[in-house]
Residue, then its C-alpha position, 0 to 999 in steps of 0.5 A: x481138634x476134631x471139631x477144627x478139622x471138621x469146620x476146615x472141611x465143611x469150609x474146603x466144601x463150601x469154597x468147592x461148591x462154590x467154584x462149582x457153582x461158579x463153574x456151572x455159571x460159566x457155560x451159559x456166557x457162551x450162548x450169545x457167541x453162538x448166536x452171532x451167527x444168527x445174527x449175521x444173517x442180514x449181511x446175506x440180504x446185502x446182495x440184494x442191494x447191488x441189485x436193486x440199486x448196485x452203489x459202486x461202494x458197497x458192490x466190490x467190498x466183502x464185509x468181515x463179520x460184524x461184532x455184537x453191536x454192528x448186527x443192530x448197525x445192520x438192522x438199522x440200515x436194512x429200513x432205508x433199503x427195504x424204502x428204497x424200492x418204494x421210489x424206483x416203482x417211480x422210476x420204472x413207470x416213468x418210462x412205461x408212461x411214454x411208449x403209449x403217446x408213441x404208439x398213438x402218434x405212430x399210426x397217424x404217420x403210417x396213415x399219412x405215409x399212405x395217404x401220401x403214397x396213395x395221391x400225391x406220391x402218384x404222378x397225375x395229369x390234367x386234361x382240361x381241368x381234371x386231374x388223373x391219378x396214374x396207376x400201372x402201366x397198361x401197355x406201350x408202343x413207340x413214344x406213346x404209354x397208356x396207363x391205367x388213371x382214376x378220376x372222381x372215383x371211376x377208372x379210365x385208360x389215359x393214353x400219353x404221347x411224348x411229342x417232344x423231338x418227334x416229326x410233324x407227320x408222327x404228329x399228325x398221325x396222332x391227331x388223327x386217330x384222336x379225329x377218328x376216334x371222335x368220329x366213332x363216338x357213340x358207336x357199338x363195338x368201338x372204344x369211347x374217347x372220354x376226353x384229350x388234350x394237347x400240351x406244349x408247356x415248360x414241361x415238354x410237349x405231349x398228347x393225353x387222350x382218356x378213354x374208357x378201360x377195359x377188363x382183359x384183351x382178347x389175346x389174354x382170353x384166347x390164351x387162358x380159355x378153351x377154343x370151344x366151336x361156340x366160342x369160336x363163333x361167338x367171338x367171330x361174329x362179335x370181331x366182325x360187328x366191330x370192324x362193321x362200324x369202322x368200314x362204314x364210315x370207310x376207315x381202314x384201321x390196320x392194324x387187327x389182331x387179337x390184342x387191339x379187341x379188349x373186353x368192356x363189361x363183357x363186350x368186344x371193342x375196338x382200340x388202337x386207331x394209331x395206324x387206322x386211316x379214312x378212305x375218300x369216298x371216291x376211292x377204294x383204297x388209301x395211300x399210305x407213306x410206309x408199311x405199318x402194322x403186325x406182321x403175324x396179321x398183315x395182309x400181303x397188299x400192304x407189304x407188296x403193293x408199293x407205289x412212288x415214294x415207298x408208298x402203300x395201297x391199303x383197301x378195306x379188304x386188308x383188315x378182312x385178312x387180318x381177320x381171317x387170321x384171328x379166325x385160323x389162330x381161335x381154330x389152329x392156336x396160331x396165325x398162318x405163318x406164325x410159326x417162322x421166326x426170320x421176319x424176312x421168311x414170314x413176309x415172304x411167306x405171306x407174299x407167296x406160300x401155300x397156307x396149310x389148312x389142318x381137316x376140320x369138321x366144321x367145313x363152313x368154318x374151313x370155307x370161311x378162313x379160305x375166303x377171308x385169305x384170299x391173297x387176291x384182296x378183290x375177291x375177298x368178301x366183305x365184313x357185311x358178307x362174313x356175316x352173312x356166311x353159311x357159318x354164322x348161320x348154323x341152324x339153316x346150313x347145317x340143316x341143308x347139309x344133313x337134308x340136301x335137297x329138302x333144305x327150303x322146305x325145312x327151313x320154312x317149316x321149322x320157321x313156321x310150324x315147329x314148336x318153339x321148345x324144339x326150335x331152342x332144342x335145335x339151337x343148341x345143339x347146333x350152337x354146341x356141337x360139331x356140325x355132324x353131331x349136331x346134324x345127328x340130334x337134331x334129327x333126333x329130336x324132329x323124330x321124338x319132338x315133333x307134334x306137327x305132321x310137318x315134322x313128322x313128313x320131313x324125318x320121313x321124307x329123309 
């Protein structure tokens, strides 16, 4: 009996080690439960689908977790994903391939915008044969513009009159002045007419006269410069050398003033004969059929003296006073009347009132502007006698201000016997000073400077 009990037993032992054993085996099943969430992992590069390439399927769906045999549906697939992006490179450098022919074909039009802008787009006349590109406007009056026009690579100023409706006397006048302008030619001091041409077309009827262009005219310059007295004789004498040429071959022009002088490589010259008119040799003055010109520089004959007809006299010495009132305008910083405003006060004024002469040191400057306004026109003097004025010769009339009487015996000595380097000394003194101060130097250097006994004999003779 106690062996039975003792194989029941180990038998009880047996069948319990055994169910522990089967027990123990039972926890390693689990494992693969614990590790399906490894294997969810590739359901998180999904993401990464709708934004490569978003399927409209896929993008609004949530997947549930996969069972144990969908994770390797799921690595199947991410292959042909991860291969996808391999293609879209195709796709995004197509575009990328076309901007660069653009951007080559988009400057060629920029050029040929420019291009167009820059020749045919410009308005263009022909004179003769030759082809002018306009450029900006220079300046305008009456019917008439003048631009500013290129040709063959040189720049002109081309002069275009609207005749269309216009009388035949305004006509004429244009005509006139292109005559005259011809007659001028090869003048210094003087505008040159490059070339003209009158049309009457289906275009309308116009005048193109080309002439040469200036840089600035003399009225921009006096506004934007310092009145210096060199200055002021230096461009005194240059407007009159100018007008000189004119009154030689007895042409009034009309109509002086500070922007009718413009600057050509530095030079002074004459513009705008439109008024400006020939005298006949067997006359003083010319008749004209009505008042032209700018009232600042109109004489008073031209405004007063009327015949038949609404008529004027104007003689040569009508462009005298309007370069005396240039002169009162570089000297004063305005012409004689130009300070009234009523149109009708200032004629009247130019008939009749005092003009008003501020004390200046230069008193040959001050004597010059008085005769040029003279409201006698007879008794004024003429451009070949301005030149001649004690004003434009500084050296002599200075020297005869400070040495009174000795004047002649100085002049001939400096001309003489004086040493060249104190004669230029001299000169630019005078030329950059006030007579006084000038006067002053001048005596001091003939005391330091002169090496001659002449020199020494005059300071001491003072």
């Amino acid at each position: 009996m106690d062996i039975l009990e003792n194989l029941k037993r180990k038998r009880e032992l047996q069948k319990a080690r055994q169910q522990q054993k089967q027990v123990s085996q039972i926890p390693p099943q689990p494992s693969p439960v614990k590790e399906q969430p490894q294997k969810l992992s590739p359901v998180k590069q999904e993401p990464q689908r709708s934004i490569q390439q978003p399927p409209p399927k896929c993008s609004p769906i949530k997947l549930p977790p996969p069972s144990e045999t969908k994770p390797q549906e799921h690595r199947k697939k991410p292959s042909p994903i991860q291969n996808e992006p391999k293609e879209l490179p195709a796709i995004v450098k197509r575009p990328k391939q076309s901007p660069p022919v653009l951007q080559q074909s988009l400057p060629v039009q920029q050029q040929q915008q420019q291009s167009n802008l820059y020749h045919p787009g410009q308005k263009q006349y022909s004179v003769h044969g030759k082809v002018y590109t306009i450029g900006c406007e220079l300046g305008r009056g009456g019917s008439s513009r003048v631009y500013e026009a290129k040709y063959n690579n040189k720049v002109f100023a081309i002069k275009v009159v609207d005749l269309e409706n216009v009388d035949q006397k305004i006509i004429d006048g244009y005509m006139a002045e292109v005559e005259l302008l011809q007659n001028l030619q090869g003048e210094v001091g003087i505008i040159q007419l490059e070339d003209y041409e009158l049309k009457d077309d289906e275009n309308g009827r116009e005048l193109l006269v080309v002439m040469e262009k200036g840089e600035n005219d003399f009225q921009t310059f006096l506004r934007s410069s310092d009145r210096s007295p060199h200055m002021i004789r230096y461009y005194w004498e240059s407007m009159l050398n100018c007008v000189k040429v004119v009154h030689s071959k007895n042409i009034v022009h009309s109509d002086l003033k500070p922007a009718n002088f413009i600057f050509v490589k530095s030079k002074l010259k004459l513009i705008d004969f439109g008024i400006a008119s020939a005298i006949p040799t067997d006359l003083t003055s010319i008749v004209k059929d009505c008042q032209a010109g700018t009232l600042n520089y109109m004489s008073p004959e031209s405004i007063q003296h009327r015949c038949e007809d609404n008529k004027v006299h104007v003689p040569l010495a009508s462009d005298v006073w309007s370069l005396g009132c240039i002169l009162y305008l570089m000297v004063y910083g305005t012409p004689p009347f130009g300070h009234i405003t009523s149109q009708v006060a200032k004629m009247n004024a130019v008939l009749s009132k005092d003009i008003e002469y501020k004390p200046i040191e230069d008193e040959q400057l001050l004597n010059c502007m008085q005769q040029c306004l003279q409201r006698d026109y007879q008794k004024r003097p003429t451009v070949t006698q301005l030149l001649e004025h004690p004003y434009l010769k500084p050296v002599q009339s200075e020297m005869s201000s400070f040495f009174g009487r000795n004047s002649a015996t100085m002049t001939s000595t400096l001309n003489e016997s004086a040493d060249e380097d104190i004669l230029a000394q001299i000169e630019a003194e005078v030329r950059k000073n006030t007579p006084k101060t000038a006067a002053k130097n001048v005596s001091r250097i003939i005391r330091k400077g002169g090496t001659s006994t002449s020199f020494n004999s005059l300071s001491t003779t003072k």
